[in-house]
C-alpha atoms as an extended CHARMM CRD file, in Angstrom:
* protein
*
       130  EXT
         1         1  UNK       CA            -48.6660000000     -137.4670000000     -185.7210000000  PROA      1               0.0000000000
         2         2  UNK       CA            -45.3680000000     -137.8360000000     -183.4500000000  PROA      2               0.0000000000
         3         3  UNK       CA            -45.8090000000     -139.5340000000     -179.8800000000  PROA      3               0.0000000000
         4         4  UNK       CA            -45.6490000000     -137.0900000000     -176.8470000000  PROA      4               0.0000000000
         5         5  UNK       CA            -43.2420000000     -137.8080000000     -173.7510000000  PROA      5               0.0000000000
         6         6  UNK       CA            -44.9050000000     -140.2440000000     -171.4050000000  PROA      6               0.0000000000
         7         7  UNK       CA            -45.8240000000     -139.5950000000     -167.7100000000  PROA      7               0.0000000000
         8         8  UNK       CA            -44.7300000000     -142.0520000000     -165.2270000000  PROA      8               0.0000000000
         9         9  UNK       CA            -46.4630000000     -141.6170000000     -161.4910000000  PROA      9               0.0000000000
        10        10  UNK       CA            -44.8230000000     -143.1360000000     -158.8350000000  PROA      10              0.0000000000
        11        11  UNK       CA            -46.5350000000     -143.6550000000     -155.2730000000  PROA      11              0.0000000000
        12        12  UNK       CA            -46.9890000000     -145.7030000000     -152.2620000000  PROA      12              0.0000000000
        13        13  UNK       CA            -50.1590000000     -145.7330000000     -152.8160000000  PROA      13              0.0000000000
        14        14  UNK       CA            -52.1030000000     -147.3180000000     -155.5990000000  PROA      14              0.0000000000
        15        15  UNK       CA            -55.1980000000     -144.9950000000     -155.4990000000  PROA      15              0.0000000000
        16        16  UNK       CA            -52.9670000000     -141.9420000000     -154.6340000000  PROA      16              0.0000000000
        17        17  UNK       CA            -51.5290000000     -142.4600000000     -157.8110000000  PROA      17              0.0000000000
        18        18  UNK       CA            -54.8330000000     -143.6270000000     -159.7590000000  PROA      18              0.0000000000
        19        19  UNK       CA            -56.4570000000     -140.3420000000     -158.7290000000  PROA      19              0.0000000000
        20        20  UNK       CA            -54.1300000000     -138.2230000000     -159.5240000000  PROA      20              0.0000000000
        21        21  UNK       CA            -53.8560000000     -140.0240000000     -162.9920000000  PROA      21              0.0000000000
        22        22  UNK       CA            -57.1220000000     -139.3910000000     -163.1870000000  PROA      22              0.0000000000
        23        23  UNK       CA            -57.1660000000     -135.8130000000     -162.8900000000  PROA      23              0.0000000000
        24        24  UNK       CA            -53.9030000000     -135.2060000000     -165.1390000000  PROA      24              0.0000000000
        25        25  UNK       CA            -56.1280000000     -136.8800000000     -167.7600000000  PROA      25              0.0000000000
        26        26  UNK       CA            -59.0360000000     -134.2070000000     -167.6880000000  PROA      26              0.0000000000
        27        27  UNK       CA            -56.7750000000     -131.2680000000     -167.4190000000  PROA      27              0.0000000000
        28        28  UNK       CA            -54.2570000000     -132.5660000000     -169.7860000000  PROA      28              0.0000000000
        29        29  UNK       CA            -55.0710000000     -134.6000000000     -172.8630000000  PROA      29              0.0000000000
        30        30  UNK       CA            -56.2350000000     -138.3450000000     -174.2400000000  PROA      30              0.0000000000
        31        31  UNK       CA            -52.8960000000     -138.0000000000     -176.2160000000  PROA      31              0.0000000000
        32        32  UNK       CA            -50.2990000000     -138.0090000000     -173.6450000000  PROA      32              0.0000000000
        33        33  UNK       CA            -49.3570000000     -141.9050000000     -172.1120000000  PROA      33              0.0000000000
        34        34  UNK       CA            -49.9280000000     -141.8690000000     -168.9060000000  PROA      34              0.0000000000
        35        35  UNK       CA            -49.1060000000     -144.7520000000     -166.2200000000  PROA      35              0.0000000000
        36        36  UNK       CA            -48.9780000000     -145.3130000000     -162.5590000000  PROA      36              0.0000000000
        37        37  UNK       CA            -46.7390000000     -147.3760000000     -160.3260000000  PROA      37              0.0000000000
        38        38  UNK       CA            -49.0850000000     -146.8820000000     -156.8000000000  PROA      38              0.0000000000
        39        39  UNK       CA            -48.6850000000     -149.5340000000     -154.5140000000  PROA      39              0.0000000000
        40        40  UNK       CA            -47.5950000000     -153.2280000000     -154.2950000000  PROA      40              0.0000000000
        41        41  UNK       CA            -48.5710000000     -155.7450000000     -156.4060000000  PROA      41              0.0000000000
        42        42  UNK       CA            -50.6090000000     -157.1980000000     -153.4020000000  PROA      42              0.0000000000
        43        43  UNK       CA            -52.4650000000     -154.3660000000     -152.5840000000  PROA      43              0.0000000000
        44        44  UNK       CA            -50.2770000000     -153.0120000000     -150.1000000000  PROA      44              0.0000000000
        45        45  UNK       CA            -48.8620000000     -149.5050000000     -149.8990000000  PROA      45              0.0000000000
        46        46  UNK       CA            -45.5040000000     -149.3160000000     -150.5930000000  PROA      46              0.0000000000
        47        47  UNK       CA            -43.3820000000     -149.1090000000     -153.5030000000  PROA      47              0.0000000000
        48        48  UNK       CA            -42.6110000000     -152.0600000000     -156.3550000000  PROA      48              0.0000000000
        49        49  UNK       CA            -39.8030000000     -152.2130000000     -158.7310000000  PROA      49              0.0000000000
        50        50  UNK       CA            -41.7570000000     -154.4900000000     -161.1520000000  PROA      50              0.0000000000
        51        51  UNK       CA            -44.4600000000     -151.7130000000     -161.3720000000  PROA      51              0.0000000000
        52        52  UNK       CA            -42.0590000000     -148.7950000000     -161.7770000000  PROA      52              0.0000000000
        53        53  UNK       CA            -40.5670000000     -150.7700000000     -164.3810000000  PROA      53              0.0000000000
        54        54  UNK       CA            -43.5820000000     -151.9680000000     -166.6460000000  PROA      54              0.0000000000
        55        55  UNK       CA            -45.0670000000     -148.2730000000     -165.9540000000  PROA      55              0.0000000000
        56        56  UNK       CA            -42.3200000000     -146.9210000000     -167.8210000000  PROA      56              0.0000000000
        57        57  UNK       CA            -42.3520000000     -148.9670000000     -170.2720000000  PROA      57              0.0000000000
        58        58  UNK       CA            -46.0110000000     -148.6690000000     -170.7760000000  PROA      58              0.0000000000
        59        59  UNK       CA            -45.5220000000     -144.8880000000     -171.1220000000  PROA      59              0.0000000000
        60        60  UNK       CA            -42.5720000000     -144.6670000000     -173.2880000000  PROA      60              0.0000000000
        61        61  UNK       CA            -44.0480000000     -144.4020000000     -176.9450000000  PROA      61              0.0000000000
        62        62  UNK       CA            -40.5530000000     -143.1480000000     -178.1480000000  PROA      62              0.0000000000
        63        63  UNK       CA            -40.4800000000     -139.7750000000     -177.0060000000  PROA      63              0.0000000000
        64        64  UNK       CA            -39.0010000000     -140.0570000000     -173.5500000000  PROA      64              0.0000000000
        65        65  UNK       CA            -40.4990000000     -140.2230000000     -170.0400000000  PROA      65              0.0000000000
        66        66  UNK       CA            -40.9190000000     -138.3570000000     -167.3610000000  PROA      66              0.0000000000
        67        67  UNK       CA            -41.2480000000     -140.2580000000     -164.0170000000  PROA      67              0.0000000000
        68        68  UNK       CA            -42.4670000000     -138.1290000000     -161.3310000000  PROA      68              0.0000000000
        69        69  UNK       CA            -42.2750000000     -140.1920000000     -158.1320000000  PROA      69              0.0000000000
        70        70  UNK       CA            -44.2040000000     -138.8630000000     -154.5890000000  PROA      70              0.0000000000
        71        71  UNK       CA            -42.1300000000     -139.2860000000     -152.0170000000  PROA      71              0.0000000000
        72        72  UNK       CA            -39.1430000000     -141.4070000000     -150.0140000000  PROA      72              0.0000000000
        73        73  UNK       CA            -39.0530000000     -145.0190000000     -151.3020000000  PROA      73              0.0000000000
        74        74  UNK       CA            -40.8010000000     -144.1630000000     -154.3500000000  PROA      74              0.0000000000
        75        75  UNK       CA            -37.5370000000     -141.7840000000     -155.3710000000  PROA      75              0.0000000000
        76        76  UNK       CA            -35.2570000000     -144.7790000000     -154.0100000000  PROA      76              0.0000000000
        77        77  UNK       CA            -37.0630000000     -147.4150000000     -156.5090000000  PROA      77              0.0000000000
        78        78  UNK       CA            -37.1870000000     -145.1010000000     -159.1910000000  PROA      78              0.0000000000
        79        79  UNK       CA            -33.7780000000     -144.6620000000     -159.0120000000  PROA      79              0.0000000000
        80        80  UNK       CA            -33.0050000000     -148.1910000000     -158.7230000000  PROA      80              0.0000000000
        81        81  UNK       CA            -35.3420000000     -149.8450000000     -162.2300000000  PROA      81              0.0000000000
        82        82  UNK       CA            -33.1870000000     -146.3150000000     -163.8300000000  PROA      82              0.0000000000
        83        83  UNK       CA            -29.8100000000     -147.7120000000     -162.6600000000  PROA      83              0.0000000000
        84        84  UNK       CA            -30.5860000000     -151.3440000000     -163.5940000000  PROA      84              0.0000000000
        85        85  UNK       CA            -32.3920000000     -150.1600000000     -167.1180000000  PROA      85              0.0000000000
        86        86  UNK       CA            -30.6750000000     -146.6090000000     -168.3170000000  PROA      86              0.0000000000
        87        87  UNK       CA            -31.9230000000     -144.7670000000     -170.7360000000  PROA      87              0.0000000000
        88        88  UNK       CA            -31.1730000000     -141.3050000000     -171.2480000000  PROA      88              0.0000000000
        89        89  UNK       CA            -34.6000000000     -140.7330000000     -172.3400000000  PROA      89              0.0000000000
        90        90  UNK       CA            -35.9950000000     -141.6560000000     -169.0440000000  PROA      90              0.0000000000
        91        91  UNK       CA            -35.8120000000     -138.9810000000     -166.6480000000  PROA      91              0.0000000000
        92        92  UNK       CA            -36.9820000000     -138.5910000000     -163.1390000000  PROA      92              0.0000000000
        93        93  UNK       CA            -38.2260000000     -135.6810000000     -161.8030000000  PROA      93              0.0000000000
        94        94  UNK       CA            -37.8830000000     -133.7440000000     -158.1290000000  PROA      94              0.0000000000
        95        95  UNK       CA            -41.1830000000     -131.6000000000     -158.5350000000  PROA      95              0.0000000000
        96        96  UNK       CA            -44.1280000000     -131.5510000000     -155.9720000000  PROA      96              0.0000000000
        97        97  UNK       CA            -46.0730000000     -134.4180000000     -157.3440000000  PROA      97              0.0000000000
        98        98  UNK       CA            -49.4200000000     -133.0800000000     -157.9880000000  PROA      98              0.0000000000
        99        99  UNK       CA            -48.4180000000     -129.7600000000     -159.4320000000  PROA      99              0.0000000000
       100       100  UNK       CA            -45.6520000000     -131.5350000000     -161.9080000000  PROA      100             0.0000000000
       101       101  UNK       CA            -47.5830000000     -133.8580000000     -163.0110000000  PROA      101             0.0000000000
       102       102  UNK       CA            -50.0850000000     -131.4600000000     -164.2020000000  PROA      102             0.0000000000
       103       103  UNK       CA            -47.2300000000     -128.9050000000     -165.4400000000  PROA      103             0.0000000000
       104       104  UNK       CA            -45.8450000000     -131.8080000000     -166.8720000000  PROA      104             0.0000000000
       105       105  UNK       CA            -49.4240000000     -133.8250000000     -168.7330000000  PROA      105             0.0000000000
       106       106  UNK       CA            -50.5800000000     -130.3400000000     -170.1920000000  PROA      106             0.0000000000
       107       107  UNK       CA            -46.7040000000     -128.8110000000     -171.7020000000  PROA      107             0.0000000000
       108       108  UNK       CA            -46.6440000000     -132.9150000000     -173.0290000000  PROA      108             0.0000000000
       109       109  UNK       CA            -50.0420000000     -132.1810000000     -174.6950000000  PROA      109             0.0000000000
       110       110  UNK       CA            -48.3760000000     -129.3760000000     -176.8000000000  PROA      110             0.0000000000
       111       111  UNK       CA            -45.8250000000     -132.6760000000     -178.3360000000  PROA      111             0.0000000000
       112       112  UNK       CA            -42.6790000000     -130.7580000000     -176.8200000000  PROA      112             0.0000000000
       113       113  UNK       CA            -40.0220000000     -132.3070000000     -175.8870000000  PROA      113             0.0000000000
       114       114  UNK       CA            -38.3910000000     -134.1730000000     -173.0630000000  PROA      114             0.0000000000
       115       115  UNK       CA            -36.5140000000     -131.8490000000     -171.8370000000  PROA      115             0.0000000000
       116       116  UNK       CA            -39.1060000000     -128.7940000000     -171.9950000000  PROA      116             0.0000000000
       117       117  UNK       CA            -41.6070000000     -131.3180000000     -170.2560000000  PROA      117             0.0000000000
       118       118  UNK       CA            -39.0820000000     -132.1380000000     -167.5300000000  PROA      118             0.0000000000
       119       119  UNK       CA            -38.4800000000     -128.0080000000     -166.9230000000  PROA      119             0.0000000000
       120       120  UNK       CA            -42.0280000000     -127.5970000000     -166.7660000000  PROA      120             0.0000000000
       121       121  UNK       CA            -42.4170000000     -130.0080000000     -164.1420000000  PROA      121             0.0000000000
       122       122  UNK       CA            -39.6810000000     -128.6230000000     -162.5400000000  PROA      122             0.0000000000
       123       123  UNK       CA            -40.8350000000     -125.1680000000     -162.6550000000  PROA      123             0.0000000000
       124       124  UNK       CA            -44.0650000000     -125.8560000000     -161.0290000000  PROA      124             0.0000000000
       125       125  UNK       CA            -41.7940000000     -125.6830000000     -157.5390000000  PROA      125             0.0000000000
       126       126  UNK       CA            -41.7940000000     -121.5540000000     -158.2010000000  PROA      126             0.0000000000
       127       127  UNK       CA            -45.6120000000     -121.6770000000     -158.5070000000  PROA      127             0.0000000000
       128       128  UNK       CA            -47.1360000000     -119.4570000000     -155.4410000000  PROA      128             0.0000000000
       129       129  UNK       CA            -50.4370000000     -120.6640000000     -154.3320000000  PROA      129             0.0000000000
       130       130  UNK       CA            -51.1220000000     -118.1240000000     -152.2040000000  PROA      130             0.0000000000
């Protein structure tokens, strides 16, 4: 069996991101690597470059990643461990956090590919909840 793209979540906050980890994992599949970058390493919210970093490359099982950050700093550090450590099989993501993570876990969970997982995430923007 081939890897599936990883899912990288990036938050201030450490249970923010646990949670929602959490939940990608019950609608999505045991077969999709999932990690989380929530928090400081202290405990604090905020964002950490050493836990974006060793998320990734917890997640990356050779298929590409998908980093889906939640907001403001998170983007910023994201950005930065990407510009320090490129790969063109690391990708982050502008989609609303919960809903592209989920897009994202569950089209991973079919084994597509990077760039059909990043779409997906993307896509979930267009998604009407109402």
């Amino acid at each position: 069996m081939t890897s599936s793209v990883g899912i990288v979540l990036v938050s201030h906050s450490a249970d923010l991101a646990f949670g929602l980890r959490s939940l990608a994992e019950q609608i999505g599949s045991d077969t999709v690597p999932l990690a989380t970058a929530g928090g400081t390493e202290d405990g604090r919210i905020g964002t950490s470059y050493a836990l974006v970093l060793a998320a990734i490359r917890q997640a990356d099982q050779g298929a590409g990643v998908v980093v889906l950050p939640d907001l403001g700093s998170s983007v910023l550090t994201t950005r930065a461990v990407l510009e320090d450590h490129p790969s063109p099989d690391v990708r982050i993501v502008d989609a609303p956090f919960v809903e592209g993570t989920i897009a994202a876990v569950v089209t991973a969970a079919t084994g597509a590919d990077l760039e059909t997982v990043v779409h997906a995430a993307k896509e979930s923007r267009n998604v009407p909840k109402l």
